[in-house]
N, C-alpha and C positions, 0 to 999 in steps of 0.2 A: 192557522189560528183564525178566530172570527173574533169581529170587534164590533161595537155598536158607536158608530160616531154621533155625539150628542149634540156636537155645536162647531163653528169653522169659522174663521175669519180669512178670506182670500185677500193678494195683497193686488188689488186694482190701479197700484198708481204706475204700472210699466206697462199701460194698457195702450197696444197702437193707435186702436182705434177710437180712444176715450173709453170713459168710464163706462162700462156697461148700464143700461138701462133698471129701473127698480123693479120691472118684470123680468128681466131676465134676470140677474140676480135673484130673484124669488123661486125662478125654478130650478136655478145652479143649486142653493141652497137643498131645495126639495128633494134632488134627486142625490146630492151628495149626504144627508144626513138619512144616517141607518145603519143597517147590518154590512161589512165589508167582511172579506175575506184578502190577509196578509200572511209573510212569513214571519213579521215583525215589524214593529211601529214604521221604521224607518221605511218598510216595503209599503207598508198602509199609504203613507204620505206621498211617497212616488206611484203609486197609484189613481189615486186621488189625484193629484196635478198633471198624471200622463190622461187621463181622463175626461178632464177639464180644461188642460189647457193654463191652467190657471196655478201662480207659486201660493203655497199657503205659510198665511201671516201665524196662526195657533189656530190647537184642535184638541177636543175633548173628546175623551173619548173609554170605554167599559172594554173589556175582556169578556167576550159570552162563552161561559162555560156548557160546553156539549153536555 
């Protein structure tokens, strides 16, 4: 299935090394909202965080029908 992720909230407060920077966030951001490809929501979201690095806090997100 393909999804379109519209918006993400990552949760930063179990961050080792502090809060990331507000550029780096902007590109975390950048590069996680779009087109994904999942089996299902829950595979999108491990995805996502296997990718990043990062747990996520909520996620918006479309169904793109082929």
């Amino acid at each position: 299935m393909k999804f379109l992720v519209t918006d993400i909230e990552f949760d930063f407060t179990d961050a080792f090394d502090g809060e990331p920077s507000e550029e780096h966030k902007k590109e975390l951001y950048d590069d996680v909202l779009g087109e994904w490809e999942a089996h299902d929501e829950e595979d999108l979201t491990d995805e996502i965080s296997a990718c990043t690095g990062w747990c996520i806090n909520s996620i918006d997100f479309r169904h793109v029908l082929s």
